[in-house]
C-alpha positions in Angstrom: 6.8 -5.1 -20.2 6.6 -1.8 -22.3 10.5 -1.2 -22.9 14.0 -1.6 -21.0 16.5 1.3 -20.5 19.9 -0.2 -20.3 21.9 3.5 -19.9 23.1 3.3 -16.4 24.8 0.0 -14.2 21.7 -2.2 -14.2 18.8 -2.0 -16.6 15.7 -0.3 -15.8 12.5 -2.2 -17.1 8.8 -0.9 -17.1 5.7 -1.6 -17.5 4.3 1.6 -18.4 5.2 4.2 -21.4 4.9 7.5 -19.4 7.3 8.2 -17.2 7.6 12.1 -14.7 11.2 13.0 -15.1 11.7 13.0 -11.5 10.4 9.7 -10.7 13.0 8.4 -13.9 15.3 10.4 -12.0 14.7 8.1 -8.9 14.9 5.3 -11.2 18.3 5.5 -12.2 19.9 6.3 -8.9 18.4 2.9 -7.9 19.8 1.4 -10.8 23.7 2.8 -10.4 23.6 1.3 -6.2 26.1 -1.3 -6.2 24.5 -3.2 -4.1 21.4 -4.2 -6.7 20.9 -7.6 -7.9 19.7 -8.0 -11.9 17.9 -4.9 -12.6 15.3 -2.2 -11.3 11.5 -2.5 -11.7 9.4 0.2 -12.7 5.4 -0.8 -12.3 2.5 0.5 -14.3 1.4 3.0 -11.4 4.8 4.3 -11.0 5.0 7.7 -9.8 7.4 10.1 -7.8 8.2 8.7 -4.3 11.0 9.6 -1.5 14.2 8.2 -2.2 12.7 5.7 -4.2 9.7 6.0 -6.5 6.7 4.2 -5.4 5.6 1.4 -7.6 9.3 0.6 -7.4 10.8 -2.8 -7.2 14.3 -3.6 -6.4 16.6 -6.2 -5.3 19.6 -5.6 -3.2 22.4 -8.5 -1.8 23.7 -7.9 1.8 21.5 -4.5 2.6 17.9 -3.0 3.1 17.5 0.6 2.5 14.1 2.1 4.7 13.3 4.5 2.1 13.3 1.9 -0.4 10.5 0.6 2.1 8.6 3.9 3.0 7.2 5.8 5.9 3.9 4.0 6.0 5.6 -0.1 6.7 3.1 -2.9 5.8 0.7 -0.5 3.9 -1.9 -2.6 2.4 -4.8 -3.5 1.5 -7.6 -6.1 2.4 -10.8 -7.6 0.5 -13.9 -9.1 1.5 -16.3 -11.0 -0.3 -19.6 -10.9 1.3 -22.6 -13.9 0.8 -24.6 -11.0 -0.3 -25.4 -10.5 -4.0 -27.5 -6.8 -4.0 -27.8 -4.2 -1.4 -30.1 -1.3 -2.0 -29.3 2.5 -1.1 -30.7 2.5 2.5 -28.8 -0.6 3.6 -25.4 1.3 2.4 -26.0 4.7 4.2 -26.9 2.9 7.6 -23.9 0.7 7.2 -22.1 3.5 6.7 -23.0 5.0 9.2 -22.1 2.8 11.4 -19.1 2.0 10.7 -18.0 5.9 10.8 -18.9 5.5 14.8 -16.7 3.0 15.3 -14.0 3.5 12.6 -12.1 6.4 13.3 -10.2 8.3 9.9 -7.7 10.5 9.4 -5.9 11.8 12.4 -8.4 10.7 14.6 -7.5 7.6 17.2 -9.6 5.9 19.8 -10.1 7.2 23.0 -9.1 4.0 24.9 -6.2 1.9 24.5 -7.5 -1.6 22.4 -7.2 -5.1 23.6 -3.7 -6.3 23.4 -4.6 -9.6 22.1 -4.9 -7.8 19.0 -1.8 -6.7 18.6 0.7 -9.1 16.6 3.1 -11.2 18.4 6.8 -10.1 17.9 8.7 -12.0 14.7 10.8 -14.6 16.2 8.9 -13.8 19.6 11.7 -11.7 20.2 11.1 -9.8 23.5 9.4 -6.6 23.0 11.3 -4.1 24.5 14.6 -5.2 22.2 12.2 -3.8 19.6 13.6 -0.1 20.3 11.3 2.0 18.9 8.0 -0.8 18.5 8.3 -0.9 22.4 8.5 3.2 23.0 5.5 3.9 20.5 3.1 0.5 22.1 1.0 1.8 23.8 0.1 4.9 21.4 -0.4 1.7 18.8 -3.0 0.3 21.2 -5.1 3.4 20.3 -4.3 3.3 16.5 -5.1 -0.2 16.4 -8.6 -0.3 14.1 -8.0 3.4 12.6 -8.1 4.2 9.3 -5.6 6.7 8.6 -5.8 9.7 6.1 -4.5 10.4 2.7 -5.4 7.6 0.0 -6.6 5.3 2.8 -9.9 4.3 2.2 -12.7 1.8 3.0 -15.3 0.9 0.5 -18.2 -1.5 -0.7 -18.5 -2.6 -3.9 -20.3 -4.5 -5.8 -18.0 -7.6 -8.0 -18.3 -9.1 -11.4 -19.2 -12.2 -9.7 -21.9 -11.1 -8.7 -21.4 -10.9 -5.0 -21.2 -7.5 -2.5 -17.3 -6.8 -1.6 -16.1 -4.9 1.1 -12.4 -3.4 0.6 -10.4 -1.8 3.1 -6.6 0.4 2.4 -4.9 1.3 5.8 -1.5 0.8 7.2 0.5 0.9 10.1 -0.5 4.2 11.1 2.2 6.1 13.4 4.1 3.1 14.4 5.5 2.6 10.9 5.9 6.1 10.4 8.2 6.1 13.8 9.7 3.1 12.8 10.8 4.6 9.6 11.6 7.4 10.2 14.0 6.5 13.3 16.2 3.8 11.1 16.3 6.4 7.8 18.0 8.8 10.1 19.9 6.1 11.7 21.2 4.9 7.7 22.1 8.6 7.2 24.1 8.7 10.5 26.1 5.4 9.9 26.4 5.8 5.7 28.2 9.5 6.6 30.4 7.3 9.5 31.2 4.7 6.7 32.0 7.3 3.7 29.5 5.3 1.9 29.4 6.2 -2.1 25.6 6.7 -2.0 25.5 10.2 -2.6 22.7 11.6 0.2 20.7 14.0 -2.2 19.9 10.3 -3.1 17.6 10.1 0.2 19.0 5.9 0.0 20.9 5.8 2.8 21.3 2.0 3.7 21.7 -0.8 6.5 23.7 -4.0 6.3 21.9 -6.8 7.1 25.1 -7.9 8.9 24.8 -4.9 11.6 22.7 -4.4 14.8 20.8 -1.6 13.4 19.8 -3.8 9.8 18.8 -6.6 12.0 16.6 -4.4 14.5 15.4 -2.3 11.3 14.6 -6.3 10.2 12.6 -6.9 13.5 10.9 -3.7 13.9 10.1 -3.9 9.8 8.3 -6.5 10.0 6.0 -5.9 13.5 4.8 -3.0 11.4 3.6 -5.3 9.0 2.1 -7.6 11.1 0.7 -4.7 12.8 -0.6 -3.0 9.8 -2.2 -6.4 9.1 -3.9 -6.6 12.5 -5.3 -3.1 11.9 -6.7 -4.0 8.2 -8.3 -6.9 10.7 -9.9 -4.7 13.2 -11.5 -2.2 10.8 -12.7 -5.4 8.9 -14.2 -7.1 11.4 -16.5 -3.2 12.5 -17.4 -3.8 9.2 -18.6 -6.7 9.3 -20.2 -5.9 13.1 -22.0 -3.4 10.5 -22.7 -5.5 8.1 -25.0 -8.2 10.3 -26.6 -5.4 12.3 -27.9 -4.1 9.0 -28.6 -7.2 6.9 -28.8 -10.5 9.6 -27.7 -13.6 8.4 -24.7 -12.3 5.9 -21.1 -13.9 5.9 -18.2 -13.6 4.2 -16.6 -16.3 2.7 -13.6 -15.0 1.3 -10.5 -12.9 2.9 -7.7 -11.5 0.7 -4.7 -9.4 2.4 -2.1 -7.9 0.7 0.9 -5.5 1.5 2.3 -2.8 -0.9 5.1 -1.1 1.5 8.0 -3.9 2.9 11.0 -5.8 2.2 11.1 -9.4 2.3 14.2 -12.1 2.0 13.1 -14.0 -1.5 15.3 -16.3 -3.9 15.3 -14.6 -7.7 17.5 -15.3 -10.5 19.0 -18.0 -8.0 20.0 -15.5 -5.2 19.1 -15.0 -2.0 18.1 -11.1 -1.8 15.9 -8.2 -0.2 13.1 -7.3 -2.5 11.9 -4.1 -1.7 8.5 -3.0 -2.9 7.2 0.4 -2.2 3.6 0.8 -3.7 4.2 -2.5 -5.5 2.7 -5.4 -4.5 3.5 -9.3 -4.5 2.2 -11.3 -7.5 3.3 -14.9 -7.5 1.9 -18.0 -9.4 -1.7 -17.9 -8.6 -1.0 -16.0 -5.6 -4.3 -13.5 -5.3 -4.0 -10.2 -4.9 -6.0 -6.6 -5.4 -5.4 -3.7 -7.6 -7.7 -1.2 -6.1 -9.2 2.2 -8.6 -9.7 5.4 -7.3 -13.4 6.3 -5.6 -14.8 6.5 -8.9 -13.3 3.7 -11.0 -12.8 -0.4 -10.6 -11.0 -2.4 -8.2 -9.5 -5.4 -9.1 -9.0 -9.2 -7.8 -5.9 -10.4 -9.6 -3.9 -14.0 -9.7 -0.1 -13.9 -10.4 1.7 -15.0 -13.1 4.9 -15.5 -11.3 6.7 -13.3 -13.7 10.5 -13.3 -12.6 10.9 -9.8 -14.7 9.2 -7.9 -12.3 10.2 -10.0 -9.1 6.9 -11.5 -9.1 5.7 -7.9 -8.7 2.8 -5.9 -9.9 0.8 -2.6 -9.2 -0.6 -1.5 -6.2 -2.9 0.4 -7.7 -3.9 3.1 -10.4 -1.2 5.4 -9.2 -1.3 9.1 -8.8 -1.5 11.2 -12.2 -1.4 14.6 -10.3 0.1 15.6 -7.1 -2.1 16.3 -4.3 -1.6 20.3 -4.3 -2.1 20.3 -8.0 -5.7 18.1 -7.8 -7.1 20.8 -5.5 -6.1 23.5 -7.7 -6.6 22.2 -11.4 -9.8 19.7 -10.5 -13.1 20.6 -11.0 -15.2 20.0 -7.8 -18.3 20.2 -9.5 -17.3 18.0 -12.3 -15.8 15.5 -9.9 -18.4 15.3 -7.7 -20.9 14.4 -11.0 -18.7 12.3 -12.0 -19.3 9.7 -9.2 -23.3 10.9 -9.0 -23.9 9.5 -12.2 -22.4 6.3 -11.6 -24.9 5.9 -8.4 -21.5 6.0 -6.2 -21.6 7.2 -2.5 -18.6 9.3 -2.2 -16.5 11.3 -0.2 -16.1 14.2 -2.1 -17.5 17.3 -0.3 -15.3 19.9 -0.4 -12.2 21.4 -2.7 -9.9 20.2 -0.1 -10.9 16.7 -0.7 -9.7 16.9 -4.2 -6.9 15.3 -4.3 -8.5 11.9 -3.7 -10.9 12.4 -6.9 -10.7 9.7 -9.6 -9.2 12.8 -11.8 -5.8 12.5 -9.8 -5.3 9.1 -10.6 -4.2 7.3 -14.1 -6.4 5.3 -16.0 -7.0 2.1 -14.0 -7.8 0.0 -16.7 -4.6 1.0 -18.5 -2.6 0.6 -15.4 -4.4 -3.0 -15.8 -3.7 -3.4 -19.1 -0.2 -2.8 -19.1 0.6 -5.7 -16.7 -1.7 -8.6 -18.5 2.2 -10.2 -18.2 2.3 -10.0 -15.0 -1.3 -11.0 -13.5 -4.6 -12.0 -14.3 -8.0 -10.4 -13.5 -10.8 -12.8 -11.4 -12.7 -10.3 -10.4 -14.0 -6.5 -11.4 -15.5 -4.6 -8.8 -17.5 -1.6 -8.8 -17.9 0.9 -6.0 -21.4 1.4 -4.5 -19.9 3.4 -1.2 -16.7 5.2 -0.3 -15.0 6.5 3.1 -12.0 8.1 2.6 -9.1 8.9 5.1 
């Protein structure tokens, strides 16, 4: 932990020295809700968010707040280690290839509905159609299922410290979570303005008891968008892999790591019962592994947890952004970028200006953001990429 600021109701601690004014902004209105247990969390890759910044972690008693959450539920990301230990330039372009006929990125779906025996069964096995907005948007998921997304989303191969080929893969829960989210936000709004609730809205933290209908459903249709996002990491794995053994028979992958960076989950901290919410912040308990992905031109990593209580066994979700996406296109260098990644041998996904604001240059330092959280995880594994699609 860099430093602690104890000005407002709860203390605010980070784990970085560098903080935007707007995303310390954020920080303090999460720190002056009543409803917070023990203190705010501020991660390494913090930056500015909605409502709540992401690489935020905070504890509330009796409530869930969706923006605390995020518009992309279940976010996450997945890692594969392959048996294979070299792969030469020709092998990663027709793997690549392949799996940009079968993957589809950015808004793109497929053109038939998947198999439904993909799809995650409902938590609790609750019927579907008492998940309100999971049951309207279903079928429109059955197309989404296996997509990639856009944005920061990305799938990548990599070669690991170990020695070993790793295939890595960041998607979410594409449109589903983003109804999901957006439909109880508005909800929170509706009811906190009913309830005279002493949030003030500018906040963007409108909130849900967990003793109402709509925080229980919210509950419910929270956590299908995980599981969903979880089955889509699964399907865009396994056309990987389909990829993989077309190209190179007789591979296999003998380790799975899965991760999500955008939920709230009932935990015990400090010897309460509460809702952590983590938004860009992933979970990090004792020798729990997890992944701490770079941007297209710098290291991922596989991390183990340290279980560290401070930051509600917590850490980064990643480098986090440095610049916002407008600024990137206007301030970066393509040409410089687009070297950048050339000399390290990397097959990127940098073509155009427009594609700037997933360059390494709008990102922090990874190994800093690394660095700064020693406290809170370990590092197993460094890997390298070899070959990037982005979102």
């Amino acid at each position: 932990m860099k430093r602690i600021i104890s000005t407002e109701k709860r203390p605010i601690k980070l784990w970085l020295d560098d903080v935007e004014a707007g995303t310390m902004e954020q920080a303090k209105h999460l720190a002056n809700l009543d409803f917070v247990h023990g203190h705010i969390a501020l991660m390494p890759d913090a930056h500015l968010g909605y409502g709540m910044p992401i690489g935020g972690v905070m504890a509330t008693t009796d409530v869930i707040v969706p923006n605390a959450v995020g518009v992309d539920i279940g976010c996450g990301m997945c890692a594969l280690q392959t048996s294979l230990t070299n792969i030469d330039t020709d092998q990663l372009k027709s793997i690549m290839a392949l799996i940009r006929q079968t993957v589809p990125v950015g808004f793109k779906h497929h053109k038939k509905k998947q198999d439904p025996a993909l799809m995650p069964p409902t938590p609790g096995n609750v019927p579907l159609e008492d998940l309100y907005v999971v049951s309207r948007e279903y079928n429109n998921a059955l197309t989404q299922l296996g997509t990639l997304g856009g944005g920061n989303h990305f799938i990548e191969i990599q070669r690991g410290s170990d020695a070993q080929i790793w295939i890595m893969v960041h998607s979410g829960s594409r449109n589903l979570g983003y109804k999901v989210a957006n439909y109880y936000n508005k909800l929170a709004i509706q009811l906190n303005h009913k309830w005279g609730a002493a949030v003030p809205p500018k906040w963007q933290l409108a909130f849900l008891p967990l003793d109402t209908e709509a925080g229980r459903k919210y509950l419910l249709e929270m956590q299908y968008c995980v599981d969903f996002a979880l089955a889509n990491r699964q399907v865009i794995m396994q056309k990987i892999k389909d990829a993989f053994t077309m190209v190179i028979p007789g591979v296999f992958f003998p380790k799975f790591i899965n991760i999500a960076h955008n939920y709230a989950a009932m935990e015990t901290h400090f010897h309460k019962n509460v809702v952590v919410h983590r938004k860009g912040a992933t979970r990090a308990r004792p020798d729990e592994l997890g992944i701490i992905p770079g941007s297209q031109g710098s290291p991922s990593y596989i991390v183990r947890g340290k279980g560290n209580e401070e930051s509600f066994m917590s850490c980064s979700h990643g480098a986090g952004r440095k610049m916002g996406r407008k600024q990137a296109k206007k301030q970066l260098d393509l040409r410089a970028e687009q070297k950048r990644l050339e000399d390290q041998g990397i097959i990127h996904a940098i073509r155009h200006r427009g594609d700037l604001d997933e360059a390494a240059g709008a990102y922090k330092d990874i190994d800093e953001v690394v660095e700064n959280q020693l406290d809170l995880v370990e590092v197993v594994v460094a890997l390298k990429p070899l070959a990037v699609i982005k979102g």
